[in-house]
C-alpha positions in Angstrom: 111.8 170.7 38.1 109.8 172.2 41.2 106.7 174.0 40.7 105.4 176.5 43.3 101.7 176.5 44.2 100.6 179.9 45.8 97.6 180.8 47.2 95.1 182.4 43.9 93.0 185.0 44.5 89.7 184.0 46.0 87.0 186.6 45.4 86.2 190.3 45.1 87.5 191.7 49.3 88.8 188.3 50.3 92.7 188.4 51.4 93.4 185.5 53.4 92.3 182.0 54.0 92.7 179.4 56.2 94.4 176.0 55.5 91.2 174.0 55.9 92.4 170.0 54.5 95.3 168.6 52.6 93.0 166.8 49.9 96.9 165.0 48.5 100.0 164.1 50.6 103.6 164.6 50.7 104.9 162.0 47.8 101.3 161.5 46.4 101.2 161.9 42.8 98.8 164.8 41.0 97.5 165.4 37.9 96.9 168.8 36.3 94.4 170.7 37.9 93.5 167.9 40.6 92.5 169.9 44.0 95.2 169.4 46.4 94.2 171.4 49.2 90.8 173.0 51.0 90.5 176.4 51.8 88.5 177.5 54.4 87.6 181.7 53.4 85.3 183.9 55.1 82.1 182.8 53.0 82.9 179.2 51.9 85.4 176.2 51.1 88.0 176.8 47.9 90.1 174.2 46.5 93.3 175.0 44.8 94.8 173.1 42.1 97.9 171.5 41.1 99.0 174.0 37.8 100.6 170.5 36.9 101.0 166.8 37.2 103.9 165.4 38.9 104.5 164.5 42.8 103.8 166.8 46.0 106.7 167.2 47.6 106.6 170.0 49.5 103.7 171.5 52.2 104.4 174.5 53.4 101.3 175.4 55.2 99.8 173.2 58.0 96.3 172.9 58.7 94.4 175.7 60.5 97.4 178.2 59.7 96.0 181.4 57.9 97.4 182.4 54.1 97.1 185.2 52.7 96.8 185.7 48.5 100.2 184.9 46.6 101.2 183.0 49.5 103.8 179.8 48.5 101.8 176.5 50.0 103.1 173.8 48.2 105.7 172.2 45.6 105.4 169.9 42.8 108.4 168.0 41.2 107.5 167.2 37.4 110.3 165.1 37.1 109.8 162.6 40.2 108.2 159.4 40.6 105.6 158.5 43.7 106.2 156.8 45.9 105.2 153.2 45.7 103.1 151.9 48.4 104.8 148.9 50.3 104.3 145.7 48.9 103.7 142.8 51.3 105.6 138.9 50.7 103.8 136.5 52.3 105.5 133.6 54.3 106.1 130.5 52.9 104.0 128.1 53.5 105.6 125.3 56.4 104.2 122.3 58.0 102.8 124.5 60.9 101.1 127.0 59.0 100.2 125.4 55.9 96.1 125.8 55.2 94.1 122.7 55.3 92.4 121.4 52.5 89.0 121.3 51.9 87.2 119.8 49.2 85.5 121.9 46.4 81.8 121.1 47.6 82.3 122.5 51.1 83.8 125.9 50.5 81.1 128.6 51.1 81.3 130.8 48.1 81.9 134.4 49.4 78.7 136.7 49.8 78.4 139.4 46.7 79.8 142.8 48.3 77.4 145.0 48.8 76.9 147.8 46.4 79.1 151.4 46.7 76.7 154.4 47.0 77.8 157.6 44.3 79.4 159.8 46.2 79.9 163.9 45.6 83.5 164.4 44.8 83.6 166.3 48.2 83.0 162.9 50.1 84.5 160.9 48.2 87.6 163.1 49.7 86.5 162.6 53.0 85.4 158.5 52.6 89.6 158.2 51.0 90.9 160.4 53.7 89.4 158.5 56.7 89.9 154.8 54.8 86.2 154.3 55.5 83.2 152.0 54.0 80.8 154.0 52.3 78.2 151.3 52.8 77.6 152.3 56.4 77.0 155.7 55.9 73.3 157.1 55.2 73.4 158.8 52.4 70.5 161.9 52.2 71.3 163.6 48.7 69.4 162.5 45.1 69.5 159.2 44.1 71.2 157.9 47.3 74.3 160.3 46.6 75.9 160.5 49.3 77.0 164.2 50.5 79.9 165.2 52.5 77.8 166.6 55.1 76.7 162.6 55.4 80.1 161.7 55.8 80.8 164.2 58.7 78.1 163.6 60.0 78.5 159.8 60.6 82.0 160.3 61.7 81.3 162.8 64.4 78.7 160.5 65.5 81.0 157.3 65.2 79.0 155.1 62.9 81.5 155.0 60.2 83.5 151.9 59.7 86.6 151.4 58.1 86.8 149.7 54.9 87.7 145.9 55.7 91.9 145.9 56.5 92.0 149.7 56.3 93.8 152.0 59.1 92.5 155.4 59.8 93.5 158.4 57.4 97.4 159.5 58.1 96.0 163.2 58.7 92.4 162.0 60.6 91.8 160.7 64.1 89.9 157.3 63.5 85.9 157.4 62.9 85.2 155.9 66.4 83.4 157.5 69.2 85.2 159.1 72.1 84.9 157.0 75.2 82.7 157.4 78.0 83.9 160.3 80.8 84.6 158.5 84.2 82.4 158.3 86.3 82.1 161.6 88.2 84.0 163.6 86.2 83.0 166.6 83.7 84.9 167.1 80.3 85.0 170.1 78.5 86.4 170.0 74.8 87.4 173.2 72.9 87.4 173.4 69.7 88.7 176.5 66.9 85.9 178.3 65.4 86.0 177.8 61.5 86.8 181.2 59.7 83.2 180.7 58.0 81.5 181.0 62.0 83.9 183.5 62.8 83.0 185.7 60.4 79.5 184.7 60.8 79.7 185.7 64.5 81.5 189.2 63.5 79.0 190.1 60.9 76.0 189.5 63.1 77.1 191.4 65.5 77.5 194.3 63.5 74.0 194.5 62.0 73.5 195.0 65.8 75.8 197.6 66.3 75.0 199.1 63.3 71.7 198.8 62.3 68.4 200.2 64.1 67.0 196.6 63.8 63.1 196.3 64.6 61.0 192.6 63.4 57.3 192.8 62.7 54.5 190.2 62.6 52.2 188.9 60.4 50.4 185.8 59.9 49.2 184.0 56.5 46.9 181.3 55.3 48.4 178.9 53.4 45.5 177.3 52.2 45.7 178.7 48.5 48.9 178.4 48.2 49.3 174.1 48.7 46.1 173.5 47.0 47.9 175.2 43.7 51.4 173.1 44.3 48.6 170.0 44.6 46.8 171.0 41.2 49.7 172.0 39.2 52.7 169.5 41.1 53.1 166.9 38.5 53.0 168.7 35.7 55.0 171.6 36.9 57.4 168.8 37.5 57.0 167.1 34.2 57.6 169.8 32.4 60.4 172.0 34.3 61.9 168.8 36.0 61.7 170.1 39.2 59.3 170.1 42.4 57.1 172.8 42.6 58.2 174.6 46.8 57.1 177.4 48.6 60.6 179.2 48.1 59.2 180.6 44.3 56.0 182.0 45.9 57.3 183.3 48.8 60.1 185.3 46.4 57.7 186.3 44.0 55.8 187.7 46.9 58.3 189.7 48.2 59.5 191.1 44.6 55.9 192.2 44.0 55.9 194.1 47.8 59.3 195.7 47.4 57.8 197.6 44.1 55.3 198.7 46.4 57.6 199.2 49.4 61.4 199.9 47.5 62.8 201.1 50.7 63.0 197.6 51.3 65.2 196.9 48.6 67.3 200.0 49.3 70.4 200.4 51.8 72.2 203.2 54.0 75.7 204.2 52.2 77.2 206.7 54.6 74.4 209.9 54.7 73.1 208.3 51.0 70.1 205.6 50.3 71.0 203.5 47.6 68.0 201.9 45.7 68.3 199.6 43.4 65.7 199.1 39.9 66.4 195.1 41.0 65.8 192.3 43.0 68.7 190.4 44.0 67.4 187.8 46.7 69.9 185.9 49.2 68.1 182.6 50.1 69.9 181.5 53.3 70.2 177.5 53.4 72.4 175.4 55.9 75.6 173.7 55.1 78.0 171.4 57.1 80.0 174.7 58.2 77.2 176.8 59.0 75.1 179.0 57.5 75.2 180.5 54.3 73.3 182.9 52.1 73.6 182.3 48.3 72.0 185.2 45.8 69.0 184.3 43.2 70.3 187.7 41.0 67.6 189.5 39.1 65.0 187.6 41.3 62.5 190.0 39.9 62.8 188.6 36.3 62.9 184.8 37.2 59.9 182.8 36.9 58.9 179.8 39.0 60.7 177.2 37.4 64.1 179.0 37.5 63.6 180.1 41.0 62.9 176.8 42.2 65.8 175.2 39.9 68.4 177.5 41.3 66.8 177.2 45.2 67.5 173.5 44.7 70.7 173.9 43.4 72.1 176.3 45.6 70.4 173.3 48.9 72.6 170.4 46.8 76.1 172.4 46.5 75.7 174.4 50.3 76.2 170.2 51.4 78.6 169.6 49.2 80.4 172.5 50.1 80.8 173.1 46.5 78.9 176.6 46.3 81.4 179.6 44.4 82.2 183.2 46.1 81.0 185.0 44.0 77.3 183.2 44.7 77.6 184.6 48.1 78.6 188.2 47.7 75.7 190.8 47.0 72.3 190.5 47.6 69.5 193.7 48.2 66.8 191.6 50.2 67.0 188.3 52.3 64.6 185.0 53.1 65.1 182.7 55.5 63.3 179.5 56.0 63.4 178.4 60.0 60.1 176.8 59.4 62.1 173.6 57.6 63.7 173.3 60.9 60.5 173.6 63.1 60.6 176.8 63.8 57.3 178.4 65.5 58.3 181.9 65.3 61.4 183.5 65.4 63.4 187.2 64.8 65.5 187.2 61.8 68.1 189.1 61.9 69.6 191.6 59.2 72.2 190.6 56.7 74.4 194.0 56.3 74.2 196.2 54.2 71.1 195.2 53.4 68.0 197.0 55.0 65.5 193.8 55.4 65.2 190.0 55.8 61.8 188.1 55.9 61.9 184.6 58.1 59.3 181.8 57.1 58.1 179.4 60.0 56.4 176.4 60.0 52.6 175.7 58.7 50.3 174.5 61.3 46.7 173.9 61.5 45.2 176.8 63.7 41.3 177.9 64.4 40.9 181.3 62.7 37.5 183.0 62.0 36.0 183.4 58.7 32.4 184.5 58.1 31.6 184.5 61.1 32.8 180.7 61.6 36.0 179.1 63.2 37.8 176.9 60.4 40.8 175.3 60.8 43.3 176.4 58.6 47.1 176.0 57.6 48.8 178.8 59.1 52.1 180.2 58.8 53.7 183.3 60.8 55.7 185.4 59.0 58.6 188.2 60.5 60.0 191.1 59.0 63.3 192.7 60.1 64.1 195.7 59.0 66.2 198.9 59.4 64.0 201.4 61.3 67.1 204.4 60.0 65.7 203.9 56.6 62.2 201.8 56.7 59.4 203.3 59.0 57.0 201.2 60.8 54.3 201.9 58.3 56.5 200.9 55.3 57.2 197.5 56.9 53.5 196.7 57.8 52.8 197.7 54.5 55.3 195.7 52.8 54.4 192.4 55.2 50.4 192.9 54.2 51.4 192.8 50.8 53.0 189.1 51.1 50.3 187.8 52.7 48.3 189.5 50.2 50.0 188.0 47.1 50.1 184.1 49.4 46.7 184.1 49.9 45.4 185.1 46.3 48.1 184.0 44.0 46.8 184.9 41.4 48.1 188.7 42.2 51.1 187.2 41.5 50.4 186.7 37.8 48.5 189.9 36.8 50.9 191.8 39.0 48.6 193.6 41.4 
């Protein structure tokens, strides 16, 4: 009996998808709720799974096409059997092939293979899809996990091999490099823009249509700050099991300014301001699609531990491509971290409907005065952009001077001041 598999629904405002990767293959057997395709949606991958186990028989979507919710993509037969891969008889062995033999002591025993890196479950799609070794791909997640953004990464760069005797993926061009242009001529490749950067591109552009952005300066010693990760480091991490980052000051700092500052945490509804008695703060991190922005909710009642727990976890599952709608959707304040990058200084821009975002940058040493003396100290710049319709110019200095307030003595942090 054939089962339909249609298209689920996919998040609070999200219609359609695109067909992003057929994770199982016409005749390919599947077991109740096994992922057997990738969704690519506005905000992030969704898998859907088989609502039983039997054989694929049917795709009805192709890669790249666009689905909308309730949309039929797929059969499954219950009652068939799949299909068996071909089985290979070797030749008989004749006079003019037969293997010469070699006595006992002078075979070289075969070297130990080398040992298979854990994989996400992402990659480990990717590694079957593409028939490749995952011993020669660097692997950059915890433990020597390796990620799927590893995997893509090595095959757009071409240092994936195949496993030994393995062909190429039936749906994947082969992990190899392209060849070299001729000499004298110039390529150009182009390439379909992932719904994610579409609607990246489309919502940036409207906080510039929209919004009345402005970005103000500030700058902040760090010093404070990294000697209290050195003191406390260890035993923070003993004890919550995670590293002590700058992410969890830099939140509590801005959930201690926006109580001074709420227009901050507010947003423009039509002719209305919306404020909100809470803090939920996006913490934008990069994935192997782009950028994305998931939401620490009630940032304003998290401690350090749990800030830092969920930062980390939200930086695991953006590579994985593993990270839920709904942990995308919302949000009243943003942060973004170029300085991880190498940023010097940059203008962050809004994330709508919210009315501010505050962009981190690099530390450096610098000369600054102090006393009367020049001291070299470890500087970071920090940028506000806001929405000059709702947030005046004094509002957003005020609100900046009151982060680099609470950086430089955290202890304001803890008495609340």
């Amino acid at each position: 009996m054939a089962t339909e598999v249609r298209i689920p629904a996919l998040g609070e405002s999200v219609t359609e998808a695109s067909v992003g990767q057929w994770l199982k293959q016409v005749g390919e057997a599947v077991a109740a709720d096994e992922p057997i395709v990738s969704l690519e949606t506005d905000k992030v991958a969704v898998e859907v799974p088989a609502p039983v186990a039997g054989v694929l028989t049917e795709q009805l979507a192709k890669v790249g096409d666009t689905v909308e919710v309730g949309a039929l993509v797929a059969r499954i037969e219950t009652d068939a059997t799949a299909a068996a891969p071909r089985s290979v008889t070797p030749e008989p062995a004749s006079a003019a092939n037969a293997i010469e033999q070699v006595p006992a002591d002078a075979v070289t025993p075969a070297p130990a293979p080398e040992p298979q890196p854990a994989a996400a479950p992402a990659a480990e799609r990717l590694i079957a899809q593409y028939a490749l070794d995952p011993v020669s791909i660097p692997a950059s997640g915890k433990d020597g996990r390796l990620t799927k953004a590893d995997v893509l990464a090595a095959i757009e760069a071409g240092t994936a091999r195949l496993r030994p005797g393995a062909a190429a993926g039936p749906d994947a061009p082969a992990p190899a490099p392209l060849p070299p242009s001729a000499a004298g001529t110039r390529v150009e490749e182009r390439v379909r823009m992932s719904r994610l950067r579409q609607t990246i591109a489309k919502r940036l552009k409207e906080a510039q249509n929209t919004a009345a952005m402005l970005t103000t300066f500030n700058d902040v010693d760090m010093t404070a700050v990294m000697e209290a990760r050195a003191r406390y480091r260890d035993l923070f991490e003993k004890k919550h099991g995670v590293r002590l980052g700058f992410m969890s000051f830099f939140v509590k700092a801005c959930v201690l300014a926006a109580r001074d500052v709420p227009s901050v945490n507010a947003r423009i509804d039509g002719d209305e301001i919306v404020f909100h008695d809470y803090m939920d703060v996006g913490v934008a991190v990069s994935g192997p699609n782009g950028l994305v922005v998931p939401v620490l909710r009630d940032a304003d009642r998290l401690g350090f531990a749990a800030i830092e727990k969920a930062v980390a976890d939200f930086g695991a599952r953006a590579r994985d491509g593993t990270l839920k709608l709904e942990e995308l959707q919302g949000g009243t304040f943003t942060i973004s971290n170029g300085g991880v990058f190498g940023s010097l200084l940059s203008t962050p821009i809004l994330n709508p409907p919210q009315s501010g975002v505050l962009g981190m940058h690099r530390i450096e040493d610098r000369p600054v005065a102090r006393g009367g003396e020049i001291l070299i100290r470890p500087m970071m710049y920090l940028a506000l952009s806001y929405d000059h319709r709702l947030i005046d110019g004094r509002e957003a200095v005020t609100f900046l001077v009151r982060v680099k307030e609470a950086l430089e003595d955290p202890t304001r942090l803890l008495v609340d001041l």
